[in-house]
VEXDREN-2710 file (C-alpha; in Angstrom, 1 decimal):
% VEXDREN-2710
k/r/px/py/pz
1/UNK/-2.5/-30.0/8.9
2/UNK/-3.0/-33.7/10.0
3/UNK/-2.2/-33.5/13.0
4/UNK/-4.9/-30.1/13.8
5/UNK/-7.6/-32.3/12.2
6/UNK/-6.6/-34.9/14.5
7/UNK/-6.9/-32.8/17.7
8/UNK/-10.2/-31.3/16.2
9/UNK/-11.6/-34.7/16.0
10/UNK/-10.5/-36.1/19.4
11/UNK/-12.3/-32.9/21.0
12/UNK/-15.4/-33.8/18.8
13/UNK/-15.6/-37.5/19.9
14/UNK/-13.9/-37.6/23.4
15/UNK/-17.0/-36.5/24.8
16/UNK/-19.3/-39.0/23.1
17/UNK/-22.5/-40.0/24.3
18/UNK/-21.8/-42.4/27.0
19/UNK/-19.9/-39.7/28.5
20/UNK/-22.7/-37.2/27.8
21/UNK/-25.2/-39.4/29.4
22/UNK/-22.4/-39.7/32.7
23/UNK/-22.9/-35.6/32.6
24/UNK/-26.8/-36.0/32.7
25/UNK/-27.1/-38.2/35.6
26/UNK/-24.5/-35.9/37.3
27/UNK/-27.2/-33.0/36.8
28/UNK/-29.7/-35.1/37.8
29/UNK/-28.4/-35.9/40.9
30/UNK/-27.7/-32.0/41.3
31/UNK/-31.4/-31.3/40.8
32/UNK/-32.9/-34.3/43.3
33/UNK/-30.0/-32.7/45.7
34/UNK/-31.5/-29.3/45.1
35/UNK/-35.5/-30.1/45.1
36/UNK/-34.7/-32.5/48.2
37/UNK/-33.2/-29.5/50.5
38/UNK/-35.4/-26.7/49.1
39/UNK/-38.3/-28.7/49.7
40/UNK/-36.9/-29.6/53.7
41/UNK/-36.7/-25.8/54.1
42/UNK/-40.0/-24.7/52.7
43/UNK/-41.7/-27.8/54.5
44/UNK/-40.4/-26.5/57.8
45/UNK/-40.9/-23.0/57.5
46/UNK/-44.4/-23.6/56.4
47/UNK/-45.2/-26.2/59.2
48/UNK/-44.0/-23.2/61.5
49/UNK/-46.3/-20.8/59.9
50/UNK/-49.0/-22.8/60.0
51/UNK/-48.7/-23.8/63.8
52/UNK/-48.8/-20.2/64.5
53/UNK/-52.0/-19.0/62.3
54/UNK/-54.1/-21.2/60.4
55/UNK/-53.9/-25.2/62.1
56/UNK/-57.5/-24.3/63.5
57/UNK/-58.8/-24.0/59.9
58/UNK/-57.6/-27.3/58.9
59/UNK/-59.3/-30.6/59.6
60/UNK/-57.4/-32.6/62.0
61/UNK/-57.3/-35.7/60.1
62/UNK/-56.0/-33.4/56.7
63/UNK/-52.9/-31.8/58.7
64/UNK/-52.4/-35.5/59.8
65/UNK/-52.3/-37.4/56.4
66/UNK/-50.3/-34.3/55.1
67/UNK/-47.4/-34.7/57.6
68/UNK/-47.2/-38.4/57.6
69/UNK/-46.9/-38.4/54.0
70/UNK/-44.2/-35.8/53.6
71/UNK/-42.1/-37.7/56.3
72/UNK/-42.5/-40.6/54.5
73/UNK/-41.8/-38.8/50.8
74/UNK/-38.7/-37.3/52.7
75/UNK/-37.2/-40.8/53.9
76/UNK/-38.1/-42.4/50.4
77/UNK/-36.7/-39.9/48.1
78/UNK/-34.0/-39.3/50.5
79/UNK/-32.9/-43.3/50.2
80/UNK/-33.2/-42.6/46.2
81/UNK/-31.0/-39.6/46.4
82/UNK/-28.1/-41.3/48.6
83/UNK/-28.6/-44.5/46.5
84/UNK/-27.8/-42.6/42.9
85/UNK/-24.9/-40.9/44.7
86/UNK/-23.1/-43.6/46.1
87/UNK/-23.8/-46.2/43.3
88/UNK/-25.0/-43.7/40.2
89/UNK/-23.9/-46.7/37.4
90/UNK/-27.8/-48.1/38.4
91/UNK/-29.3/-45.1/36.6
92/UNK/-27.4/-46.6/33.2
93/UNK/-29.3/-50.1/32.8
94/UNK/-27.8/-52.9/30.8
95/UNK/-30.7/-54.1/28.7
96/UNK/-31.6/-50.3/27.0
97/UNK/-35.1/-51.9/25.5
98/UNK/-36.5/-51.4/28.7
99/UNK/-37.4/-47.8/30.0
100/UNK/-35.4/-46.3/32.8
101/UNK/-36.4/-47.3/35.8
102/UNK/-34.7/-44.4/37.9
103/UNK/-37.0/-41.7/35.8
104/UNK/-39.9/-43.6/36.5
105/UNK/-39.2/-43.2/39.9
106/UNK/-38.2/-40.1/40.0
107/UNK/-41.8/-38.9/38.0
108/UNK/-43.9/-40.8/40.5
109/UNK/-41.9/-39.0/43.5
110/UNK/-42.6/-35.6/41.9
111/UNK/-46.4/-36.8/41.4
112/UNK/-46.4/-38.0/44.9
113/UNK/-45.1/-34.6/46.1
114/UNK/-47.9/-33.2/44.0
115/UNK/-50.4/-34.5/45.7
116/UNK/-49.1/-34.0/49.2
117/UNK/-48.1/-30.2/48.5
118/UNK/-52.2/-28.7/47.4
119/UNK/-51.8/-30.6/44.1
120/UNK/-52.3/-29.1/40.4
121/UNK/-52.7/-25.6/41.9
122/UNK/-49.5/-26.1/43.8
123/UNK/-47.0/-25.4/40.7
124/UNK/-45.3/-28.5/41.6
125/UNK/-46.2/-30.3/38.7
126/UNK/-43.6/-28.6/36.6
127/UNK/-41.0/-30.3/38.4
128/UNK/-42.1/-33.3/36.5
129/UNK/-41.0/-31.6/32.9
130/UNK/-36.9/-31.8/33.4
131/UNK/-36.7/-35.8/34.9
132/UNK/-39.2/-36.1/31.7
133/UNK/-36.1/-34.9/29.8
134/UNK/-33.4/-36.9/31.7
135/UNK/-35.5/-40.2/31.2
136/UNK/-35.5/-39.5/27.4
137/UNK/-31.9/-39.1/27.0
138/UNK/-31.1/-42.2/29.3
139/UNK/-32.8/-44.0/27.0
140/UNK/-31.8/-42.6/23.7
141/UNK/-34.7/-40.6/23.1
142/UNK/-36.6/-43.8/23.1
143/UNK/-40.2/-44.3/25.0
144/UNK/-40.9/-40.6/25.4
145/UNK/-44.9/-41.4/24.7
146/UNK/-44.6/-43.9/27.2
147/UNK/-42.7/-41.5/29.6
148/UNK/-45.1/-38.6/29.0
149/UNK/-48.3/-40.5/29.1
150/UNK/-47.2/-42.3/32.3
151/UNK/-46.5/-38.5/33.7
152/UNK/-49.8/-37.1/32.5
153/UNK/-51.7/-40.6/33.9
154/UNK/-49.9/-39.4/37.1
155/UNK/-51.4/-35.9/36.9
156/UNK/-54.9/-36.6/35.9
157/UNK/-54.9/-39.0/39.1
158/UNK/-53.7/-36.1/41.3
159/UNK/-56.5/-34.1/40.1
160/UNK/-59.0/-36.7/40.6
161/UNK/-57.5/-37.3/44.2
162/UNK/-58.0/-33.6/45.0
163/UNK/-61.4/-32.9/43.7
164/UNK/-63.5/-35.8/44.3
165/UNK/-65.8/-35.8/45.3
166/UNK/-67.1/-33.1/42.4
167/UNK/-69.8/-30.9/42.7
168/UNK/-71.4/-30.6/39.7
169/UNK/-73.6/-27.4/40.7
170/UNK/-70.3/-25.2/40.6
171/UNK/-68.8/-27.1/37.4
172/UNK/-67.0/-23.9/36.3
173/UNK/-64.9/-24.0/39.5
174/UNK/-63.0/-26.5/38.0
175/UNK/-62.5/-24.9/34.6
176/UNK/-58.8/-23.5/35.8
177/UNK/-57.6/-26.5/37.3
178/UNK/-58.7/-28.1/34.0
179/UNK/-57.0/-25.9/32.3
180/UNK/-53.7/-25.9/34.2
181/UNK/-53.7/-29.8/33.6
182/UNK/-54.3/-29.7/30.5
183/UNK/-51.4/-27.0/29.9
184/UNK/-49.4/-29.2/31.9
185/UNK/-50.2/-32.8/30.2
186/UNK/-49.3/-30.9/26.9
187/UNK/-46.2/-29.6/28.2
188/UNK/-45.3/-33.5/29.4
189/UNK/-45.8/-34.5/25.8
190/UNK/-43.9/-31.7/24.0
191/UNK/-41.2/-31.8/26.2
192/UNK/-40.9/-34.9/25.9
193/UNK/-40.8/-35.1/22.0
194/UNK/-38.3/-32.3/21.7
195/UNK/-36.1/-34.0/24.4
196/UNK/-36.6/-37.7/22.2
197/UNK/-36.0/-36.0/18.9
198/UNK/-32.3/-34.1/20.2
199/UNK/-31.7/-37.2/21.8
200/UNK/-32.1/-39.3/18.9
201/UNK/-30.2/-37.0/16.6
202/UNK/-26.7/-36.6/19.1
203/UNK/-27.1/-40.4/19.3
204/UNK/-27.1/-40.8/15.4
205/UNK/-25.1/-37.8/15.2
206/UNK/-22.2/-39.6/17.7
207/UNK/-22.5/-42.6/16.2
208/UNK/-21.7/-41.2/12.5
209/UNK/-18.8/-39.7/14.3
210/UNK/-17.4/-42.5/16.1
211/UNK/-17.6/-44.1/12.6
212/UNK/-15.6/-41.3/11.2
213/UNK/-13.1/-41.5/13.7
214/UNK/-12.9/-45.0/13.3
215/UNK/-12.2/-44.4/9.5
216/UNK/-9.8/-41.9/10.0
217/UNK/-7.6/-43.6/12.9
218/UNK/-7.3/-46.3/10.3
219/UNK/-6.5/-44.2/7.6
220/UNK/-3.8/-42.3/9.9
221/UNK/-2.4/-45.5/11.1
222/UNK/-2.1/-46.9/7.3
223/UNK/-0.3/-43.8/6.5
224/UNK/1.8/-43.7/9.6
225/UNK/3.1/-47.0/8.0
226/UNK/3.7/-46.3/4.7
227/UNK/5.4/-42.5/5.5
228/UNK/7.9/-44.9/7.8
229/UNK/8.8/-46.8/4.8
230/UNK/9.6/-44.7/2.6
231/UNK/13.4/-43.8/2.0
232/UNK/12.9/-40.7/2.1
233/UNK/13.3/-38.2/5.0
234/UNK/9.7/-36.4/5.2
235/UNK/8.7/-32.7/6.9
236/UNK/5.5/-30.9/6.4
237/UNK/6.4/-27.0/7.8
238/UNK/4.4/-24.2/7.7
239/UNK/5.4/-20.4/7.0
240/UNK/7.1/-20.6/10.4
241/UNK/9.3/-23.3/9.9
242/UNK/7.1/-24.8/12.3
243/UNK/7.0/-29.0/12.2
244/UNK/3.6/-30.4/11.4
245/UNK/4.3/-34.2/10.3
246/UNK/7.6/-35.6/10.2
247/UNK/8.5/-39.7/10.0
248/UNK/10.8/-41.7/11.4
249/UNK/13.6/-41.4/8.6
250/UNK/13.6/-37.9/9.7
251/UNK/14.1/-38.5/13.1
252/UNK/17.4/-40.3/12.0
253/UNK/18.4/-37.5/10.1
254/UNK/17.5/-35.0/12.2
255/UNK/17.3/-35.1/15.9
256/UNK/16.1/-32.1/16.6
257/UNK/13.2/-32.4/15.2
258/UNK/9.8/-32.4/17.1
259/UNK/5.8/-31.7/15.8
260/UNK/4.8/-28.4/16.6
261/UNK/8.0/-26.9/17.1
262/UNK/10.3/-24.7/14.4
263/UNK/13.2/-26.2/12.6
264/UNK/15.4/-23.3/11.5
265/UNK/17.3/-25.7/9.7
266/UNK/15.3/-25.6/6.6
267/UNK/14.4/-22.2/7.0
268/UNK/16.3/-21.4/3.6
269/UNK/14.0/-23.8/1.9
270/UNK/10.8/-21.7/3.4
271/UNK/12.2/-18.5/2.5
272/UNK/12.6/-19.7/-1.4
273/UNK/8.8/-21.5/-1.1
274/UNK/7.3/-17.9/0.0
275/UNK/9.1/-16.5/-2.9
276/UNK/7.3/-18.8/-5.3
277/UNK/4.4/-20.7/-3.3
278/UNK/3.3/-22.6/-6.0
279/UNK/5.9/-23.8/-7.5
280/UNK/7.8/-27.3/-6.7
281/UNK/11.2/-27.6/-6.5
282/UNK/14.2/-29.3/-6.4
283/UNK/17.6/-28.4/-4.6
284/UNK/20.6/-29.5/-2.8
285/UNK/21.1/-27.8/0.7
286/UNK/23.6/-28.5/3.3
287/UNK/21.4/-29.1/6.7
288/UNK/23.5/-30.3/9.9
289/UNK/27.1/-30.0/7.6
290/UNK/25.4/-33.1/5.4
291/UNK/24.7/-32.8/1.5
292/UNK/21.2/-33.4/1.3
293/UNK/19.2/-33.3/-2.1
294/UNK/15.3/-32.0/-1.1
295/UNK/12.2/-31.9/-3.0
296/UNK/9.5/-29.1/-2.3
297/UNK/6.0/-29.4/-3.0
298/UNK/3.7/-26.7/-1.3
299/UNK/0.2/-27.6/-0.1
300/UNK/-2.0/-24.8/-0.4
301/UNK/-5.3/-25.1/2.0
302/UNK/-8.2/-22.9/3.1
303/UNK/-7.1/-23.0/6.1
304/UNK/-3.3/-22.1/5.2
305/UNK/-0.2/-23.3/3.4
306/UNK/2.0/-25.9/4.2
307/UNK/5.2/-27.3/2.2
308/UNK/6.0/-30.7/2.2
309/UNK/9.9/-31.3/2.3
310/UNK/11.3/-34.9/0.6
311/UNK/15.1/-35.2/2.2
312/UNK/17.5/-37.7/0.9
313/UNK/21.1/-37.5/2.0
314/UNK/23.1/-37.0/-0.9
315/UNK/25.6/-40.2/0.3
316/UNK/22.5/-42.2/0.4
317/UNK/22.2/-41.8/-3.0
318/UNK/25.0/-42.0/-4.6
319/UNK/25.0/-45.5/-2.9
320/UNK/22.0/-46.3/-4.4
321/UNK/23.1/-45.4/-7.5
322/UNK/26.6/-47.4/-6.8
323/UNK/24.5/-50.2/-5.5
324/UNK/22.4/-50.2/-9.3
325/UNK/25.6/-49.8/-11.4
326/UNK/27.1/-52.9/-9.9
327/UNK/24.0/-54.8/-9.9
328/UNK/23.6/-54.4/-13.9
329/UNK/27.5/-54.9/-14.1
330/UNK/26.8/-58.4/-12.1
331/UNK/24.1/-58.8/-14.5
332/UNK/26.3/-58.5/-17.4
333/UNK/29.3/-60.2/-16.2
334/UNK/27.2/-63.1/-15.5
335/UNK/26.4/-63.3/-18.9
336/UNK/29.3/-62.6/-20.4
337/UNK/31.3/-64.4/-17.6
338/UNK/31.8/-67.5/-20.5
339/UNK/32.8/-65.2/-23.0
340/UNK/35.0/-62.9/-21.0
341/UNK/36.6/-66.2/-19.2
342/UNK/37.8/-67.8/-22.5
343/UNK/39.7/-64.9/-24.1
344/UNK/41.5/-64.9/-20.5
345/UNK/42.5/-68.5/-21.0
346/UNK/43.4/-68.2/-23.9
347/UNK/45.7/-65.2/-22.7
348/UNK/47.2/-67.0/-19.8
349/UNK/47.8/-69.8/-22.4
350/UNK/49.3/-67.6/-25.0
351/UNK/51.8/-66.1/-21.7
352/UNK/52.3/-69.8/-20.7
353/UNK/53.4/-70.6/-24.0
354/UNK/56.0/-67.4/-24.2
355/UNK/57.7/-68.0/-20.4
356/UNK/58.6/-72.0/-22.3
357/UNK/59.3/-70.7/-25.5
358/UNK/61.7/-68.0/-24.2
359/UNK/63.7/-68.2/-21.1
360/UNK/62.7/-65.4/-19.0
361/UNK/64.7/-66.2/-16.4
362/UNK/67.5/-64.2/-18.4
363/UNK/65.6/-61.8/-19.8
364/UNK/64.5/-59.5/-16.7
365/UNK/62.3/-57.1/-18.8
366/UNK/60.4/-60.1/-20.7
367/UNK/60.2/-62.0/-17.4
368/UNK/58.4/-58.8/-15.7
369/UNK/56.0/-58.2/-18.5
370/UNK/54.9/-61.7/-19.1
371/UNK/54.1/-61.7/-14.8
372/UNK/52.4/-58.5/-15.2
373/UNK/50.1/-59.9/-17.4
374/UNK/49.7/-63.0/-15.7
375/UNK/49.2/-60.8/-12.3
376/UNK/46.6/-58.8/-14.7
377/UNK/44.5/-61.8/-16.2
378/UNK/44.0/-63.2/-12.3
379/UNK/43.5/-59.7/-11.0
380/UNK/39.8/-59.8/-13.5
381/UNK/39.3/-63.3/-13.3
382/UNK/39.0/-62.0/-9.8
383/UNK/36.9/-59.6/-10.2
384/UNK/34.5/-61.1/-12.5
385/UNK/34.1/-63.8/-9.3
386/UNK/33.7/-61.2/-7.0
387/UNK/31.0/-59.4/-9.1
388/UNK/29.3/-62.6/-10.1
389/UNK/29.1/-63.3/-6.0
390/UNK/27.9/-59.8/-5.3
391/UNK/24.9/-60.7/-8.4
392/UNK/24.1/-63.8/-6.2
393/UNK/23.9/-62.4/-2.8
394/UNK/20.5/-62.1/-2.6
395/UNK/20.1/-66.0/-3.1
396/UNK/20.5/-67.2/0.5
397/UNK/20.2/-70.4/1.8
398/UNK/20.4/-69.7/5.4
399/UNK/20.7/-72.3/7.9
400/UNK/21.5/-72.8/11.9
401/UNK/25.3/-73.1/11.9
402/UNK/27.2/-73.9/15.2
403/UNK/29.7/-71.2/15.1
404/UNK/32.3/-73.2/17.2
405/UNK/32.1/-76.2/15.2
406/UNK/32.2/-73.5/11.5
407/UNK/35.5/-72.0/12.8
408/UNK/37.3/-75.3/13.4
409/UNK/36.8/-76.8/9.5
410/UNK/37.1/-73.3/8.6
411/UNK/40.8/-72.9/9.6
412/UNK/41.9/-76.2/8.3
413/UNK/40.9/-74.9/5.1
414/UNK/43.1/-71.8/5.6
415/UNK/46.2/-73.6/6.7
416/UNK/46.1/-75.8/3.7
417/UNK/46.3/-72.3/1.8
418/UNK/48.5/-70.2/4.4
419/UNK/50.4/-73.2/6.0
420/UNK/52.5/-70.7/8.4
421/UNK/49.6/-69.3/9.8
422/UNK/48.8/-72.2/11.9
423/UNK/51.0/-70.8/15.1
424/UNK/49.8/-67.5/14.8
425/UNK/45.6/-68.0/14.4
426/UNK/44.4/-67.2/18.1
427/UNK/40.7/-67.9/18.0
428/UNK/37.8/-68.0/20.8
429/UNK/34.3/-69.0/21.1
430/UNK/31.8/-69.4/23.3
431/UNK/30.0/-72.9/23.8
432/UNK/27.2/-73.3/21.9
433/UNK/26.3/-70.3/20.0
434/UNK/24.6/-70.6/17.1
435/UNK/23.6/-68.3/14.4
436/UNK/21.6/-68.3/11.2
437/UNK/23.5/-67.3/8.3
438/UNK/24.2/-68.9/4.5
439/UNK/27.0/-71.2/5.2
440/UNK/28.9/-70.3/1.8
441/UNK/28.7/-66.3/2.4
442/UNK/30.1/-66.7/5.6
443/UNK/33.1/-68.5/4.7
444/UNK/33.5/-65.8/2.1
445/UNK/33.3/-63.4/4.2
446/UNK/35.8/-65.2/6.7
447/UNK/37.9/-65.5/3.7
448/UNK/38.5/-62.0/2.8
449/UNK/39.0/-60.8/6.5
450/UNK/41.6/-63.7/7.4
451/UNK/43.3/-63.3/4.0
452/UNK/43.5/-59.3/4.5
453/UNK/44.9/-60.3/8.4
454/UNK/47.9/-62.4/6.9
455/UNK/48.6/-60.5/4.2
456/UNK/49.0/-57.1/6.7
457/UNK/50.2/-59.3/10.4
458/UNK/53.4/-59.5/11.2
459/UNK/53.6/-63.4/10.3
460/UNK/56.2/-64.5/13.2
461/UNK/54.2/-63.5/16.4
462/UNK/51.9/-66.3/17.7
463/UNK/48.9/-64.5/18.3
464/UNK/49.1/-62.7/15.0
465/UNK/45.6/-62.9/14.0
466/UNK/42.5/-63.0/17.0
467/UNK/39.5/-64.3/15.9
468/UNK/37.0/-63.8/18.6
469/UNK/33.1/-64.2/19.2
470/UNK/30.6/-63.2/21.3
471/UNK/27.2/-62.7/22.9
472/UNK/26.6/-59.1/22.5
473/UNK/22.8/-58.8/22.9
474/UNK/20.5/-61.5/23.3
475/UNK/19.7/-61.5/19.4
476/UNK/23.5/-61.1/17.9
477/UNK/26.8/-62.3/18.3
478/UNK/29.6/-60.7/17.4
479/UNK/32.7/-62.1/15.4
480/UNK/35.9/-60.3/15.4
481/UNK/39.0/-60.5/12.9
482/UNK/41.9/-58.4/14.8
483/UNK/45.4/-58.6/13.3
484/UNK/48.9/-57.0/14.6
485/UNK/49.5/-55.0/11.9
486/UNK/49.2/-51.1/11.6
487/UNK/45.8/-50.9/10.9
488/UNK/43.6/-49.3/8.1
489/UNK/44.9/-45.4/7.5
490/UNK/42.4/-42.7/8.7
491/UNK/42.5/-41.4/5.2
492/UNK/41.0/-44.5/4.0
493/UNK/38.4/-45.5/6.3
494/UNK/35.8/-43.1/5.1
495/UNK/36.4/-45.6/1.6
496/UNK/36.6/-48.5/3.0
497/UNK/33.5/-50.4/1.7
498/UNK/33.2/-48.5/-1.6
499/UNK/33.8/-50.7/-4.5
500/UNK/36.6/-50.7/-6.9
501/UNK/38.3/-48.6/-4.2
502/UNK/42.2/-49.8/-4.2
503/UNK/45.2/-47.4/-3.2
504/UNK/48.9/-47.6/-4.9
505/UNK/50.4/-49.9/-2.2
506/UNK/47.4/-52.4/-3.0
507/UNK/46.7/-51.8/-6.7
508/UNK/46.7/-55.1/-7.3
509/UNK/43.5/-56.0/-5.6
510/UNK/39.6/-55.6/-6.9
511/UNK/38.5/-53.4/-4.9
512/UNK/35.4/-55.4/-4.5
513/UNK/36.2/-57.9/-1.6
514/UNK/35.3/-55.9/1.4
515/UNK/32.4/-54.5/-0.9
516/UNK/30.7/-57.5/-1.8
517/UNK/32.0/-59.1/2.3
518/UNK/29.6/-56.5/3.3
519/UNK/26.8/-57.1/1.0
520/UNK/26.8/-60.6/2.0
521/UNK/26.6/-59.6/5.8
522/UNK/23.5/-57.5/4.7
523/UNK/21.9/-60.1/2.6
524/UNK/21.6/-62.4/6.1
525/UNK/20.7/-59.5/8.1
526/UNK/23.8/-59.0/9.5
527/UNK/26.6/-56.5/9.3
528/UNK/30.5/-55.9/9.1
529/UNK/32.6/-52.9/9.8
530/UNK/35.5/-51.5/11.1
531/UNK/36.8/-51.2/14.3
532/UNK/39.1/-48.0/14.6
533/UNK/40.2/-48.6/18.4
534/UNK/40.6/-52.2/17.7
535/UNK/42.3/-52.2/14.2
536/UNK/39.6/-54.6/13.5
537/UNK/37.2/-55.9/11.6
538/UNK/33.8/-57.1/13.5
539/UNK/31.0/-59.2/11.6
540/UNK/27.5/-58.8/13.1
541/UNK/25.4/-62.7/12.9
542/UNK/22.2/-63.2/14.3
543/UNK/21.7/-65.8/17.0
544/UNK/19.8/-68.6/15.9
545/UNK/17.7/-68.7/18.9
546/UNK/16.2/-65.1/18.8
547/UNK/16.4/-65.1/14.9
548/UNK/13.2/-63.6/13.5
END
């Protein structure tokens, strides 16, 4: 629908009146071009003629005049004609409050030819009439009165060129050529009116819709913009599953999709919206092999109906919806984090006091239930820290951090922790990279990946753990955390970053850290994942000299 008004409106205002008035000039040229040659044929065909039957009737100093003065109307009009083809931009004058001086030339040539060709009675004068009309719309249809009372100035001196002397004795001798000039001074003016007033009205008429096309480029451009950011993936398909408007978030989706062409895919969802085409509603289709929750609303137009398809993939949400849960949770634990954080102590007190009290070291059972709930309390004071992170991520305090520099006070912090790590960290950088990121989200982040690298390496290799960076476009580096181990199962990857996902081997972890590792990464518009071929996981930064 948009996109036929669209076309309907470039075809209305790509030819506008500039190019309009190119076209006239064009004609114009056309008709000098024509009058020009006819007249050289008639001229010598007549000249021949009269050689051969009527030069003795003719006063010698009349068949003179005449000749010179067509020559010379031939070699002037001529230089006009090959002047406005060559260069025809002089016909268009800059300063538009003045009239056109190529019309006014061209109506005193056709006066001129007038006079040389037996005058009024000569028909000539009609010629007069269309460059009348051309000198109107060169000028907007302003001057006509000017235009047509220079042309009928023209004509009344043509007549009195011809006749005079008069002789009054026969005065009614000279009632037709009256006449005729009359007719043809009358003609001049209406001709020129008409040509001023449709003139006048295409120029208001292409300015109204320049305006409008203005108004609706802008309006098209503004909604370009906002249909990109929604989150949503948007179609508009007629009966034909044809594509009328799509946006970008349906590109991604969908890369088969292109305007003006059918997408079968949703040609379920067309078949249920004929069955009921006024009716919204909502579904969730498989299109490509993805779960996608639509929303149908149908359009219905003069011109015909159109439904307008919301796509969301069904993953997408449930993320969102993951993504709000923990957000209110972080809400919550950070204010209850005071209250929840004292009954713990107060626990791990209470379990401090039963390990002295008793001597577990002889009781085996008592000894494993007082660790499990010591293992327990740590395991949520853990995750209330990793929650109350994840509520904080969006408070960033990014700053330029030399990556080099980061690394080498970040690993003495980890060998104080893991002191038999120090033979097998392996670690490269190049020289001077930079990159923007929060300082304190980054050694989380560093944190959780070297932690989950020790905890699965081999510990007695010495390049156990690679930690390697690197330009990979002019606007990111990339930092990679490889270990020797076996690598994440293919079972698991899919789960990876999902929160509060743990398996039996690692129950006694959150869940949260390569959750919330991520979300930091986002929050300073960067990235981490997993490397499959690598057994690795690689943290995206952004360079601090191309940072935006």
């Amino acid at each position: 629908m948009i996109v036929n008004l669209k076309k309907r409106l470039a075809a209305a205002t790509g030819q506008d009146w500039d190019e309009q008035i190119k076209r006239v000039i064009g004609f114009a040229n056309l008709a000098r071009l024509t009058i020009f040659f006819a007249l050289m044929v008639f001229y010598a065909l007549s000249q021949a003629n009269l050689g051969e039957r009527d030069i003795s009737q003719l006063p010698n100093q009349l068949i003179s005049i005449k000749n010179v003065g067509m020559y010379v109307w031939f070699g002037v009009y001529g230089c006009v004609i090959y002047l406005t083809i060559v260069y025809p931009e002089w016909q268009i004058q800059k300063n538009s409050d003045l009239p056109n001086a190529s019309s006014v030339i061209d109506i005193t040539m056709i006066a001129w030819l007038m006079y040389l060709l037996d005058g009024i009675a000569s028909g000539f004068g009609i010629l007069i009439l269309p460059f009348l009309v051309v000198a109107c719309l060169l000028n907007y249809g302003r001057y006509w009165m000017l235009y047509s009372g220079y042309a009928c100035l023209l004509v009344l001196i043509v007549m009195l060129l011809e006749y005079y002397p008069f002789d009054y004795k026969d005065k009614w001798l000279y009632l037709p050529m009256v006449a005729r000039t009359g007719m043809l001074c009358v003609a001049c003016y209406g001709i020129s009116w008409a040509s001023s007033f449709s003139a006048s009205y295409l120029s208001s008429a292409g300015e109204s819709v320049q305006r409008h096309r203005t108004a609706f480029e802008r309006v098209s451009a503004l909604n370009k913009v906002v249909l990109n950011q929604v989150q949503e993936a948007v179609l508009v398909v007629d009966r034909h599953c044809k594509i009328w408007l799509c946006n970008r978030k349906a590109n991604e989706y969908f890369a088969d999709v292109r305007i003006g062409y059918p997408f079968m895919a949703v040609q379920d969802l067309v078949r249920r919206w004929r069955g009921f085409p006024n009716r919204t509603f909502e579904t969730r289709v498989m299109i490509h092999d993805n779960d996608m929750s639509v929303r149908g609303i149908p359009v219905i137009q003069i011109e015909g109906e159109l439904l307008i398809l919301f796509i969301r993939a069904e993953r997408e949400l449930q993320m969102e919806a993951q993504s709000v849960k923990l957000a209110s949770l972080g809400l919550l634990t950070a204010n209850l984090a005071h209250e929840i954080r004292n009954p713990l102590s107060a626990m791990r007190q209470a379990n401090g006091l039963i390990m002295e009290t008793y001597d577990v070291t002889d009781d085996l059972i008592l000894q494993r239930l007082t660790n499990m709930i010591d293992n327990n309390i740590a395991r949520i004071d853990k995750m209330i820290e990793d929650v109350s992170m994840l509520n904080k991520s969006d408070r960033v305090n990014r700053e330029n951090i030399h990556l080099g520099e980061f690394w080498k006070s970040f690993r003495q912090e980890f060998i104080l922790t893991q002191p038999d790590a120090d033979d097998c960290l392996k670690s490269s950088f190049p020289m001077q990279t930079q990159v923007v990121f929060d300082p304190m989200h980054l050694q989380q982040i560093l944190w959780n990946l070297c932690n989950n690298a020790w905890r699965h390496c081999s510990k007695n290799a010495k390049n156990a753990i690679k930690v390697v960076a690197q330009n990979i476009n002019p606007h990111q580096v990339s930092l990679v955390v490889q270990d020797d181990g076996g690598g994440v199962p293919v079972e698991i990857i899919p789960h990876l970053f999902e929160p509060f996902y743990t398996t039996q081997a690692h129950a006694k972890g959150t869940g949260l850290g390569l959750y919330v590792a991520r979300e930091l990464a986002h929050a300073n518009k960067g990235d981490l994942r997993y490397l499959p071929d690598k057994k690795a996981f690689e943290i995206i930064l952004p360079r601090a000299n191309h940072y935006d």
